[in-house]
N, C-alpha and C positions, 0 to 999 in steps of 0.2 A: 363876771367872776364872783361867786361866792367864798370871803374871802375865810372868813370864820371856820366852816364846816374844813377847810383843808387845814386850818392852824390845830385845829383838835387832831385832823391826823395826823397831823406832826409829831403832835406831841404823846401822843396816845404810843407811839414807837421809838423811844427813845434811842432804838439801837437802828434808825433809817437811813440813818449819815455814815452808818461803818460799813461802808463798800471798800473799795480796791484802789482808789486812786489818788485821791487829792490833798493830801496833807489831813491823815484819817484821826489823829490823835486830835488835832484840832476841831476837827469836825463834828469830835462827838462829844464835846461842849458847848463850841463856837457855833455850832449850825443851828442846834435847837435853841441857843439864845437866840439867834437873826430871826428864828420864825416865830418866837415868841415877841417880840419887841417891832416888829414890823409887816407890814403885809406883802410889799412886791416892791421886789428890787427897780431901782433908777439906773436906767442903762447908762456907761459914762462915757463920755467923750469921745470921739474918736481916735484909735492911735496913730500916729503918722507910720507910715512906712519910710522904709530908707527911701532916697532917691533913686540910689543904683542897688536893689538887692543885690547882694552874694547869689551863684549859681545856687540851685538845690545840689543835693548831698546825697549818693549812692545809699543803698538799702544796709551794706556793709558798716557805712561807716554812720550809720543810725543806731545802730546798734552798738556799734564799742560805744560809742556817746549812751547810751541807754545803760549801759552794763558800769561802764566808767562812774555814774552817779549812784548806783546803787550800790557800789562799791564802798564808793564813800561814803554814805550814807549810815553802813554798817558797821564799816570797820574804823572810824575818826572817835573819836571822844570828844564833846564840843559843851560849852556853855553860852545859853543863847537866848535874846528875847525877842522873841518874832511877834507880828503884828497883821491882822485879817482884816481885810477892809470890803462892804459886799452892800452894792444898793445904800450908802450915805452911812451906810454904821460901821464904827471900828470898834476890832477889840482885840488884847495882846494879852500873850501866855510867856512863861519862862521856860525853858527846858534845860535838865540836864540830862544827857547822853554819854554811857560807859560802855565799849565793849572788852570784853578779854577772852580772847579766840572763838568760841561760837556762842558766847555768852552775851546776851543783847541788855540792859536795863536803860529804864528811861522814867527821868519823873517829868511834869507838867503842871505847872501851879498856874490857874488864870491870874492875874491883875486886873481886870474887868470885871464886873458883873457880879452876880453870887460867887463866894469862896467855891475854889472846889479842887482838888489834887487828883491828880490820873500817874499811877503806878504801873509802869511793865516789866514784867522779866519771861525774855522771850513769849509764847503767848499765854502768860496768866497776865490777867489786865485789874487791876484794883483802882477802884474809884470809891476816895472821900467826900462824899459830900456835910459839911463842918454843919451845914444849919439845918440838917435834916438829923445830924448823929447816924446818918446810913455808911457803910459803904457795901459795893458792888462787887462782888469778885467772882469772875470768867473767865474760861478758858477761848481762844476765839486763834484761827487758823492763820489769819495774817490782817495786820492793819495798814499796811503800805503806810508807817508814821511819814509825817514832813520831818525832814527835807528826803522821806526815804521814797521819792514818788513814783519810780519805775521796778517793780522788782526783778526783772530781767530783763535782758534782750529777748525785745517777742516779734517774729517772721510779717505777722498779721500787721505791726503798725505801720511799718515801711508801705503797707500794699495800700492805706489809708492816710496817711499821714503823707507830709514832705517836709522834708529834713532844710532847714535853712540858715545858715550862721550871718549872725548881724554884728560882729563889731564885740565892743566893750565896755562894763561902764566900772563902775566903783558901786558896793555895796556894802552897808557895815563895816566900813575900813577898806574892806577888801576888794583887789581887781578881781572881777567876774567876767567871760566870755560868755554871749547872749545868743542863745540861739531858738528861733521859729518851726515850732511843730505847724503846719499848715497843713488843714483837712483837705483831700479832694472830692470830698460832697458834705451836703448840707444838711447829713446826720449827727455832726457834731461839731464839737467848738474846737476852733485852737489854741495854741500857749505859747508863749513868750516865758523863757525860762533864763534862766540867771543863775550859771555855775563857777564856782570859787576856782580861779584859772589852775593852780597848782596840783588838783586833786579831785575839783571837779563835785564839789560836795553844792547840793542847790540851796542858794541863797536868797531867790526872790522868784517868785513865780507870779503869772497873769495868765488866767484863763479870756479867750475874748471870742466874741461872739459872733457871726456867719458876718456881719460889717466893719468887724478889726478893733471892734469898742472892749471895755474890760467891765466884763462883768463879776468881775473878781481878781482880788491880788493878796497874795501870804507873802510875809519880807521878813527877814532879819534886820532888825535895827540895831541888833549889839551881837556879836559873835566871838567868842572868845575857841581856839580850835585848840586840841591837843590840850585841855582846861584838866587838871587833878582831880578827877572827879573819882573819891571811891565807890566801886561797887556793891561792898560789904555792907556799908554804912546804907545807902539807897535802899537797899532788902532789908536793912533793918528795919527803916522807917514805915516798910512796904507793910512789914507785917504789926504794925503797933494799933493793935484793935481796940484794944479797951475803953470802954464807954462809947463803941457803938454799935449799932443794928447791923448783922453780916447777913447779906440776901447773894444768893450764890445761883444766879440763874440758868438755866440749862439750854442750850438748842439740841436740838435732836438732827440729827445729818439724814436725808432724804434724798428722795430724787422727785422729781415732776409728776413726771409716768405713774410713779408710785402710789405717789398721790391724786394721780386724777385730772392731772395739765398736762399739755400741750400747746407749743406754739404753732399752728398751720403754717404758717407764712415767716420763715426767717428772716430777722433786720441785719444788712448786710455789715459784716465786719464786727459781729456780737456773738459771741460765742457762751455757752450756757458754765459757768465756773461752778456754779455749788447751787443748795437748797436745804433751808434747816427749817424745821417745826418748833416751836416755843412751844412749852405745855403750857396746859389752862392753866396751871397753879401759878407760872411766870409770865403771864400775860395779860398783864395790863389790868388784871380784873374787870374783863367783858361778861357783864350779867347774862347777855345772850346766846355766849359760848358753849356748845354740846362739849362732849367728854372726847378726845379725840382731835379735835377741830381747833385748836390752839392759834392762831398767826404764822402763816405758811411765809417763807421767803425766799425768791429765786433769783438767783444773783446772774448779771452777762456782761463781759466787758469787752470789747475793741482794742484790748493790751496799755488802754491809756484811760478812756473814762469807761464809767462802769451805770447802770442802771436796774436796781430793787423791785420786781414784783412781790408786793404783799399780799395776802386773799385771806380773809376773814368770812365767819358765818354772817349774813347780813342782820344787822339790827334797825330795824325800821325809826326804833326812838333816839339812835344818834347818826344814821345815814339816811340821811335827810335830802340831799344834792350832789348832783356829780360838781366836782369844781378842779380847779388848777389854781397855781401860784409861785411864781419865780424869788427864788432867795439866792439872792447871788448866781452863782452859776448851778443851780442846782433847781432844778424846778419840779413840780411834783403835778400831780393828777389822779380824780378820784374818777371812781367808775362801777355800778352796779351791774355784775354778769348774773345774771338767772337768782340763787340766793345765796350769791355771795355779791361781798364788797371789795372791789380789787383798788389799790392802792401803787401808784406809780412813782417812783422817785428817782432822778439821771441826772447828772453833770453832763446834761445832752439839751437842744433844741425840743421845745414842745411839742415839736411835729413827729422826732422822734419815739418818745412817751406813744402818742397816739397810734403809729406804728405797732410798737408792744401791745397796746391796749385793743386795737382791731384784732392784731395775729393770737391773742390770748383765747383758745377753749376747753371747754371741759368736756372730759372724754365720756361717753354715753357708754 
């Protein structure tokens, strides 16, 4: 494994970690610090299983439980410090969360690592970064934020997934009912999820891997529910720019076809969600880039994790090797088609990646 050449692509795409599923707010600070700071996750321990599982759970009632936390998710007002833990490294954010009827805001201060504030209202997302004097501000379709991890009841995960209730524990204060997403193939990982028994709001999650291990877990370690959080005052904050650089990046919404992809071979239980073009001017600054040919991305989820192709025009003086690289539950994979450079990133097994990566061509 060349470990280098995949951390430049990491980091080369700051926006690789905002798919569809996993606690996305955290992710798109949390992730690229893990890939910056380490090279390949440590698989952890194995989890015990109960003795006697709980039966599995109708396709029915996976879905009220699916819909039930996204419920919560959007409509509770909460003050909270949650804590990401992925391959030996931790790091912990603060959030405050306001809704008022379809009005969503949310801030996110790290406490780890470089300073950095992540601002949402509904989907404009602004991001301070304090020691660069930048911030970022996008429009973007949906970030499925943590604790918001399901955004509906969706038909497909029942037909992949098994639904399994385990019991109870206590989390941040709070009684939580634990229940086991369980794959039935060896396309992707499972979770162990953790919902605030009243309401149903998710309070600890664990991604684990085809052996039952965790290769990842987001918790609340402080949760205050129903917390006075104003709205007004949050937007205030959201818009106080002064004294720094506003970089307002654009995606351009596409389709595959359009652009000249197709997958031959469909990965079962992935269905194709979107596809945006980054212009050259917000992209990365690749000296190699034609006019046109900006950072392609094609988004597919399973209604639970979700997997990134990227395709860039190839550049011979920084794609230098195909590599891969596991960060937590998220693993990635480089790969040179004809004269492009294809880029893989999924909260899915590496065999999965490879899947994408074979069924991946360009249409003649």
């Amino acid at each position: 494994m060349h470990r280098l050449s995949v951390g430049v692509e990491v980091r080369k795409f700051p926006f690789l970690f905002m798919s569809f599923k996993l606690f996305r707010l955290v992710a798109l600070f949390l992730s690229v610090f893990f890939a910056m700071n380490y090279a390949a996750a440590q698989v952890g321990e194995p989890v015990p299983l109960p003795t006697a599982p709980a039966p599995d759970v109708d396709s029915r009632s996976l879905n009220d439980w699916l819909l039930r936390t996204h419920d919560a998710s959007t409509n509770r007002s909460y003050i909270g410090t949650f804590v990401v833990s992925a391959g030996g490294n931790m790091s912990s954010a603060k959030i405050w969360h306001v809704c008022e009827g379809k009005q969503q805001v949310e801030r996110v201060e790290t406490l780890t690592g470089a300073p950095r504030s992540i601002f949402r209202h509904n989907n404009q997302v602004v991001t301070f970064l304090p020691d660069h004097k930048l911030v970022r501000s996008e429009k973007r379709e949906s970030l499925g934020l943590f604790p918001e991890l399901f955004k509906s009841a969706d038909s497909r995960i029942a037909d992949f997934y098994k639904f399994r209730q385990e019991g109870s524990e206590r989390v941040a204060g709070l009684d939580a009912d634990i229940v086991m997403l369980v794959p039935k193939d060896s396309l992707r990982f499972g979770y162990r999820v953790w919902t605030e028994r009243k309401n149903g709001l998710v309070v600890k999650l664990q991604t684990l891997d085809t052996e039952g291990r965790v290769l990842e877990q987001a918790a609340f370690s402080e949760l205050q529910l129903d917390a006075p959080v104003r709205m007004d005052k949050l937007i205030q904050m959201m818009g106080k720019l002064d004294g720094y650089r506003v970089e307002k990046p654009v995606l351009i919404k596409t389709s595959a076809g359009a652009e000249g992809w197709e997958l031959k071979a469909p990965v079962a239980g992935f269905t194709s969600m979107s596809c945006y073009r980054r212009p050259v001017s917000a992209a990365s600054g690749t000296a190699n880039t034609t006019a046109g040919e900006g950072p392609l991305q094609w988004i597919f989820s399973d209604g639970l994790a979700s997997v990134s192709i990227f395709v860039e025009p190839l550049d011979r003086q920084r794609h230098i090797r195909e590599s891969s690289l596991s960060l937590g539950a998220t693993q990635t994979m480089t790969k040179q088609l004809d004269a492009y450079w294809i880029t893989l990133v999924g909260e899915v097994p590496l065999a999965t990646l490879r899947l994408f990566a074979s069924g991946l061509e360009r249409r003649k």
